[in-house]
C-alpha positions as CSV (number, residue, x, y, z in Angstrom):
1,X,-4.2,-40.7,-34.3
2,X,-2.9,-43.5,-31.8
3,X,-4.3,-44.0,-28.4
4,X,-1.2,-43.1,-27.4
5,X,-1.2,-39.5,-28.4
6,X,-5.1,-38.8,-27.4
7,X,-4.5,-40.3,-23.7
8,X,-5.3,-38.1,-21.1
9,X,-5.7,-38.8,-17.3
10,X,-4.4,-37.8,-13.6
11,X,-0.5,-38.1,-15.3
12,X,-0.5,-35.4,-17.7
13,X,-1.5,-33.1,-15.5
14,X,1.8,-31.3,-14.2
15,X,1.5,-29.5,-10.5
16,X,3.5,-27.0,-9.7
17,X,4.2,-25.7,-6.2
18,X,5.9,-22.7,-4.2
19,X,9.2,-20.9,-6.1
20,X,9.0,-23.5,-8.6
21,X,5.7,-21.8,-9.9
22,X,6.6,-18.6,-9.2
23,X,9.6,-19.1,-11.3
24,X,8.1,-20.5,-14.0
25,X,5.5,-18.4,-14.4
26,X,6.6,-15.0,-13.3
27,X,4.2,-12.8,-14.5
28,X,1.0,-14.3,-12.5
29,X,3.1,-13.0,-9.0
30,X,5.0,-10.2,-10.0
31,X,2.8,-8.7,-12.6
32,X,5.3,-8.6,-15.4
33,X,9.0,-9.5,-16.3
34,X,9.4,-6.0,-17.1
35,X,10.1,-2.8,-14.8
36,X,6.9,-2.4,-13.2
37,X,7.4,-6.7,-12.0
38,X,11.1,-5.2,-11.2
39,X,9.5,-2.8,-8.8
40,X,7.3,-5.5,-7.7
41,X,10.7,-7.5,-6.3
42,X,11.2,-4.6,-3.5
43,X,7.6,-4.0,-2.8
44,X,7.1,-7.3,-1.7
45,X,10.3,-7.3,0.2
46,X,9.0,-4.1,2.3
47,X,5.8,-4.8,2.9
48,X,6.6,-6.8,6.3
49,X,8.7,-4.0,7.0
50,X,6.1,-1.7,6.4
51,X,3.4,-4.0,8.7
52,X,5.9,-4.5,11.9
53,X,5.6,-0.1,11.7
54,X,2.3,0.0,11.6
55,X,1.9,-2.6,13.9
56,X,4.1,-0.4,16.6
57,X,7.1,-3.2,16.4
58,X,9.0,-1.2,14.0
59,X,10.2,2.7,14.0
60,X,11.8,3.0,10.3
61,X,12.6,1.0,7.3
62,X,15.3,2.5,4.8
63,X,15.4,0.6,1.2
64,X,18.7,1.0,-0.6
65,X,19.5,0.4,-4.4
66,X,23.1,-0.4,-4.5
67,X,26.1,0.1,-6.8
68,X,26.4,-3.6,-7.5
69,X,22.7,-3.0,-8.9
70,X,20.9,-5.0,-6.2
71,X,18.8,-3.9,-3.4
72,X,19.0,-3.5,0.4
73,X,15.6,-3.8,2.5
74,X,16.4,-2.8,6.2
75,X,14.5,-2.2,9.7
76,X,14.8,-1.8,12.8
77,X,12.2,-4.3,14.3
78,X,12.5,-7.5,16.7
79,X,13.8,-9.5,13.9
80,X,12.1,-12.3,11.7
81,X,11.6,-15.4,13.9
82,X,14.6,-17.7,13.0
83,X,13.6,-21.6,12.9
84,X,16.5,-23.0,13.7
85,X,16.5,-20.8,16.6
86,X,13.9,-23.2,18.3
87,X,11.2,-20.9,17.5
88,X,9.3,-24.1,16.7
89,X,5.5,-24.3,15.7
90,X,5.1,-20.8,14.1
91,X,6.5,-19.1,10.3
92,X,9.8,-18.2,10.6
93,X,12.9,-17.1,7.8
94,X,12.5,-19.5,5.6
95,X,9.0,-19.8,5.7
96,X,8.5,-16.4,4.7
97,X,10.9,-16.5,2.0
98,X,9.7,-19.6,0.3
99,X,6.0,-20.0,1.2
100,X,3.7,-17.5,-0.5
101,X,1.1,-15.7,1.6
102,X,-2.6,-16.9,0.9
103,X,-5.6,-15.6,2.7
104,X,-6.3,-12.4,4.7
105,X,-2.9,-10.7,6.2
106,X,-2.8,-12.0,10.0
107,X,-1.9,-8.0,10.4
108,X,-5.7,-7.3,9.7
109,X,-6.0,-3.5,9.0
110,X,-1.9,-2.9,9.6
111,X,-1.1,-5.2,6.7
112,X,0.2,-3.4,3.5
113,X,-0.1,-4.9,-0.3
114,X,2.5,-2.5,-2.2
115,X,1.5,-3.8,-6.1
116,X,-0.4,-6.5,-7.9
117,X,-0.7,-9.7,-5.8
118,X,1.1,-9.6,-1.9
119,X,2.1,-12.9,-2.0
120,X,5.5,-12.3,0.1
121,X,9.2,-11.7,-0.1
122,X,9.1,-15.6,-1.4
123,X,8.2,-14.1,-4.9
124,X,11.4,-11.5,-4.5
125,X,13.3,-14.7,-3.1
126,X,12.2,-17.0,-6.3
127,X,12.5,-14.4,-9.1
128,X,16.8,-13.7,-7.3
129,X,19.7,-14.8,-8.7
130,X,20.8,-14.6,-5.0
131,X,19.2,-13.5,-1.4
132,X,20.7,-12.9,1.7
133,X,18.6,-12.4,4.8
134,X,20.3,-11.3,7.9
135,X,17.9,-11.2,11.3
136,X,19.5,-9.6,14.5
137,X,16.8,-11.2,16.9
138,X,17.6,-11.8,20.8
139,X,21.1,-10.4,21.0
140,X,22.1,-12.8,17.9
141,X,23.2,-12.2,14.6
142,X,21.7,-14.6,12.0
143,X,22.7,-15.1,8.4
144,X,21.1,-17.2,6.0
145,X,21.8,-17.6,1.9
146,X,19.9,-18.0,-1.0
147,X,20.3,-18.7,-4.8
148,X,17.3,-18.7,-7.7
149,X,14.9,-19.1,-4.2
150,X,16.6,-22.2,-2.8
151,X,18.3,-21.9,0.5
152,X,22.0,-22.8,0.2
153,X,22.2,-24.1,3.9
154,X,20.4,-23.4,7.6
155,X,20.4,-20.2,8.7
156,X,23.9,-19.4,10.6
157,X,24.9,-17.7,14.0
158,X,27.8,-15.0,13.0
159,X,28.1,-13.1,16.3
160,X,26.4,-10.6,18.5
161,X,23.7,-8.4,17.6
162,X,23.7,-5.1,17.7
163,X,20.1,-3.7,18.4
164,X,17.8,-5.8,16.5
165,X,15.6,-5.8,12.7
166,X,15.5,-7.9,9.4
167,X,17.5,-7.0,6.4
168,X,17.2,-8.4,2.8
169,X,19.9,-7.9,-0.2
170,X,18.8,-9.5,-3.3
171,X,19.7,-9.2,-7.2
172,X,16.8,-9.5,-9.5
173,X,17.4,-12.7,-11.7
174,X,18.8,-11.2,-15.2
175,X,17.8,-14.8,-16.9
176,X,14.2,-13.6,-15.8
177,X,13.8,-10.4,-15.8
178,X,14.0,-8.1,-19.4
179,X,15.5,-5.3,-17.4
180,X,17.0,-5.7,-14.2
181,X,17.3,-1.2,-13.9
182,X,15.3,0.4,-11.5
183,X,13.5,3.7,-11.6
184,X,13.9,5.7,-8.5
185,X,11.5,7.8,-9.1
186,X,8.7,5.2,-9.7
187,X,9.9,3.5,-6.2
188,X,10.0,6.9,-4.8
189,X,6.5,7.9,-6.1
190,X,4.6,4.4,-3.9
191,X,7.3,5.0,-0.8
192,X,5.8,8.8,-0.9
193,X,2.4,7.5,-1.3
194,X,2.8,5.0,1.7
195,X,4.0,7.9,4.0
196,X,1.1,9.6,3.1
197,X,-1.3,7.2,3.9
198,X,0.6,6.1,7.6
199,X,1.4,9.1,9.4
200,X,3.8,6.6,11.7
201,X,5.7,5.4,9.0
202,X,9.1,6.3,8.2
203,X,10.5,5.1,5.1
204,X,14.0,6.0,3.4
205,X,15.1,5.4,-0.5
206,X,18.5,5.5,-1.2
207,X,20.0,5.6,-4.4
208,X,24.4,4.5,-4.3
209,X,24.5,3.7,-8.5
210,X,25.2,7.3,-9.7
211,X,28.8,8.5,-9.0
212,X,29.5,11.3,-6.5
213,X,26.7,11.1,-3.5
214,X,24.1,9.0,-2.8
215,X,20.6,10.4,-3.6
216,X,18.4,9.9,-0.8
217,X,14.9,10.5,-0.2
218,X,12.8,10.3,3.3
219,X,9.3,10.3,4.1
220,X,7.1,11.1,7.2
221,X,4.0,12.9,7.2
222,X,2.6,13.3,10.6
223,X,-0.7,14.8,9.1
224,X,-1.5,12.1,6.7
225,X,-4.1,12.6,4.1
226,X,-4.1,16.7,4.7
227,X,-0.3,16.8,3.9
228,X,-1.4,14.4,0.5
229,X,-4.1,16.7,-0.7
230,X,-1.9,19.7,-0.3
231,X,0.6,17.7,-2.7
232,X,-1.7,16.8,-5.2
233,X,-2.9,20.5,-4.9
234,X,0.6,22.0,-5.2
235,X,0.3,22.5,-9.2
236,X,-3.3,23.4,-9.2
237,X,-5.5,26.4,-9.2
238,X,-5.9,28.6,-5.9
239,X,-8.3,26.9,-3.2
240,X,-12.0,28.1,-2.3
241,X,-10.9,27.9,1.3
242,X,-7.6,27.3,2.8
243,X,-7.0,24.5,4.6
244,X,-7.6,21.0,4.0
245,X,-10.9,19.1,5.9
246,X,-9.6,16.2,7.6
247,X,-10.7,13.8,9.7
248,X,-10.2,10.0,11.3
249,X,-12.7,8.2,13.1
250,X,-12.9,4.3,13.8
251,X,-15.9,2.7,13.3
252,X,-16.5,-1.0,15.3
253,X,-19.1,-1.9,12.6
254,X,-16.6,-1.7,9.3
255,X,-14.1,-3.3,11.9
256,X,-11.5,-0.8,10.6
257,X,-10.6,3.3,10.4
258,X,-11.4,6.0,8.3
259,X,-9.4,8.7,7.2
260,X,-10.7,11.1,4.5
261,X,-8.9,14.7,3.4
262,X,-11.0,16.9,0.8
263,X,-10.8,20.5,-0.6
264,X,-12.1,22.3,-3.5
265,X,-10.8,24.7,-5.9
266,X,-11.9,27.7,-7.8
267,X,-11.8,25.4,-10.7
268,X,-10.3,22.7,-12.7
269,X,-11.2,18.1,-12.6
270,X,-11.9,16.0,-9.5
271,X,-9.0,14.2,-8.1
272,X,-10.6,11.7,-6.1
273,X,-8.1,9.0,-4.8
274,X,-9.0,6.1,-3.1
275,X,-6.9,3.3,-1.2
276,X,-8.1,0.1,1.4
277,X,-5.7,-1.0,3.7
278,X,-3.0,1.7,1.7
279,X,-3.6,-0.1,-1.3
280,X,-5.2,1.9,-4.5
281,X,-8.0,1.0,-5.6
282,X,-8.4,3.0,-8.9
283,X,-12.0,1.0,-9.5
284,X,-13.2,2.7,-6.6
285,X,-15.7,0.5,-4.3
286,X,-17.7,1.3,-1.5
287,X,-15.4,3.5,0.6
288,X,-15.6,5.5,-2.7
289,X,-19.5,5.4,-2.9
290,X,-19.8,6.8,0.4
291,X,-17.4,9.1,0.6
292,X,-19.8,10.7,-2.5
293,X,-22.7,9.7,-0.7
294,X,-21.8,11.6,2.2
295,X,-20.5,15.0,0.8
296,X,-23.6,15.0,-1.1
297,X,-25.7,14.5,2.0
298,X,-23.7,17.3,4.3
299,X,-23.6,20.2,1.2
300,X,-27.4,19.5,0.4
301,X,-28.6,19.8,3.9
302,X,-26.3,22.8,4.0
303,X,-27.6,24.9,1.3
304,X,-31.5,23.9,2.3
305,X,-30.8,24.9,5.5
306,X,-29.4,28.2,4.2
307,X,-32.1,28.4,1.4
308,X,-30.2,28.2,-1.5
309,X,-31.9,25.6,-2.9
310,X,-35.6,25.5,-3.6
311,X,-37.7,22.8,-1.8
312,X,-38.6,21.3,-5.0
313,X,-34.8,21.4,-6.5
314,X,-33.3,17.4,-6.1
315,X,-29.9,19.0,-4.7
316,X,-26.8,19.3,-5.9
317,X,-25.5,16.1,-8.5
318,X,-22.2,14.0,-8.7
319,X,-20.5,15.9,-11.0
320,X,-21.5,19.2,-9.2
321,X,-20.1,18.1,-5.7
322,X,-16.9,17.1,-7.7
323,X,-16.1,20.2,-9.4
324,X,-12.6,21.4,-8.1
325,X,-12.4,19.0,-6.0
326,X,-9.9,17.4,-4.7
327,X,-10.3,14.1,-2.0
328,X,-8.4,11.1,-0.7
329,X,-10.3,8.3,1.6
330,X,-8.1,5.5,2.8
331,X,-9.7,2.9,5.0
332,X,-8.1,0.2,6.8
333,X,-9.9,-2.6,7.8
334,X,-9.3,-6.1,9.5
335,X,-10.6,-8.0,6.6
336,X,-10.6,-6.5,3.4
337,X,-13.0,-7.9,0.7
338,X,-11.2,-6.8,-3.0
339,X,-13.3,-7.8,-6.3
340,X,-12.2,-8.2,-9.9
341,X,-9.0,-10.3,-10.9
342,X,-6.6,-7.4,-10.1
343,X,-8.2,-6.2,-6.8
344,X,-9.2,-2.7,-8.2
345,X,-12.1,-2.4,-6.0
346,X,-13.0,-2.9,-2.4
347,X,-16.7,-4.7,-1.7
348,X,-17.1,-4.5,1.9
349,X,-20.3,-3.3,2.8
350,X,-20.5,-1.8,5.7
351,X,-17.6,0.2,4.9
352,X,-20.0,1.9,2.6
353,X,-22.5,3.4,5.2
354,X,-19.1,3.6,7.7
355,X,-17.3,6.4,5.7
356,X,-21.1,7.9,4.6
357,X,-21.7,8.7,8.0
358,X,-18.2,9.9,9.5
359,X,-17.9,12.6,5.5
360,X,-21.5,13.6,6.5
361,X,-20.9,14.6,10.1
362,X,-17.5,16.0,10.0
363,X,-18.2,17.9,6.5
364,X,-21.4,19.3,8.1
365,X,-19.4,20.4,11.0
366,X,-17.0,22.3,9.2
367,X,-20.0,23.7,7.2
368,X,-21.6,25.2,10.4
369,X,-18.3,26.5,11.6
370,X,-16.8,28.0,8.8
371,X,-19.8,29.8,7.1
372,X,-17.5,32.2,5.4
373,X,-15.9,29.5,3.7
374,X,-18.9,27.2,3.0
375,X,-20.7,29.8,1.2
376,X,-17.8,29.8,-1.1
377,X,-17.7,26.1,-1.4
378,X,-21.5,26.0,-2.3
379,X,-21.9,29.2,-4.3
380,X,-19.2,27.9,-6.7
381,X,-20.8,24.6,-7.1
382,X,-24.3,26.0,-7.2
């Protein structure tokens, strides 16, 4: 073998930056060249839609799929910062739609991570065939083109603005993607799930590719978690008591809120949801491990108070506590710690003794005050 061919220094090594990367390796951001990376595309595209609600800038974001068989991302807040517009010295349009995200969200507890990485629109951008952002910021109207992630010129003044907000049209790349279909209902099921989770948001979805009317779906729950337990209940057995517990409390030491809505049934598996900053965490974490820390704690000094258990009995276990029941525990805090590669579990720990306390005072509460009810919730897991 020649020298040649066994050489190896600083110039075979082959660096690859921004939408170049993304491009060529779209799997790593979107998750998949399939639908679920498909679905990916608009989720990162409404996510600072999402954030500028949450944040109070922002009253409603509406996401269309259109006939042409791209998609519309609209809102109605103050409008992306446009560059050229002299907003010198801080991100503007192009930045966001070229320059993926790294680090903590600036947004702290209102940002929003949709699927598998939150890098930014700039992945939606890179894996296009064509973008076009339009910001109505200031009284202005700006308009600014895209194609396969590269800006075809500087972002344009075409008139007067009415009221204000960001909107992005895109068309996922064909040369990229396997599919470029998408599923409404899959888009419909996280948009629900968001709404859930934020009882400000309101979030539209829009469908304009079947013939005859437009199917349109929108969400707003202004009771949050309660409303999202009820749903996940709609299909199951009847409930040991009839409405759902629910509570919020913010806690300066997890830096963050917590929100937690729980009820049990006469019967049937745990469904136990968690989410951090209103994204899932299926691997749980330790907003999971004390949420079951503090359920266990409030029904155990519940039934030895009421002498249902013997002194000598170690209380009720795990997989007692989650017969029947049914739970979701969303946190949101300013800087969320997520371990593994795929983020499937949050690690901050004093989020852990945070939602331990708030499940054990507010369940104990509800114990005291509703004595008809909690004999039924610990007789049947007793």
């Amino acid at each position: 073998m020649s020298e040649e061919a066994i050489r190896y220094d600083a110039s075979c090594i082959k660096v690859l930056e921004g939408l170049e990367a993304i491009r060529r390796r779209p799997g790593m951001y979107a998750g998949s060249v399939g639908e679920r990376g498909l679905r990916q595309l608009v989720f990162e595209a409404t996510d600072p839609a999402v954030a500028e609600i949450l944040a109070g800038r922002a009253t409603r974001v509406d996401v269309t799929l259109t006939a042409d068989g791209g998609v519309r991302v609209a809102d109605d807040g103050p409008g992306v910062p446009v560059e050229a517009a002299g907003h010198v010295g801080s991100p503007g349009l192009e930045s966001l739609l070229t320059r993926p995200v790294t680090g903590a969200d600036p947004g702290g507890r209102h940002s929003v991570t949709s699927g598998f990485v939150g890098v930014g629109p700039c992945v939606t951008n890179a894996l296009s065939s064509s973008l076009r952002a339009e910001v109505r910021r200031e009284g202005v109207r700006w308009v600014q083109e895209y194609v396969h992630g590269a800006a075809v010129s500087a972002p344009v003044t075409a008139g007067p603005a009415t009221g204000s907000g960001t909107t992005l049209v895109f068309r996922p790349d064909d040369t990229i993607f396997e599919t470029t279909e998408f599923s409404f209902t899959a888009l419909a099921e996280r948009f629900r799930e968001l709404a859930f989770l934020n009882r400000s948001l309101d979030i539209s979805l829009t469908d304009e590719r079947t013939s005859g009317e437009p199917r349109s779906v929108r969400w707003r729950f202004p009771d949050g978690v309660a409303e999202f337990v009820a749903f996940l209940d709609a299909e199951a057995g009847p409930p040991l008591h009839p409405d759902v517990i629910r509570f919020e409390r913010e806690d300066p030491k997890a830096a963050g809120t917590v929100e937690v809505g729980l009820r049990w049934r006469g019967s049937g598996q745990e469904r136990i949801r968690s989410y951090a900053n209103s994204r899932p965490t299926p691997d749980g974490g330790t907003h999971t491990e004390g949420f079951l820390g503090g359920v266990a704690a409030a029904l155990n000094a519940y039934a030895r108070k009421q002498r249902l258990l013997p002194p000598a009995d170690p209380g009720l276990s795990t997989e007692q506590i989650c017969a029947g029941l049914t739970a979701v525990v969303s946190v949101k805090v300013d800087e969320p710690e997520f371990l593994g590669a795929t983020s499937g579990a949050l690690g901050n720990v004093t989020v852990r003794s945070a939602v331990e306390e708030a499940v054990r005072e507010h369940l104990g509460r509800w114990l005291e005050e509703q004595p008809e009810w909690a004999a039924a919730v610990v007789g049947r897991l007793l």
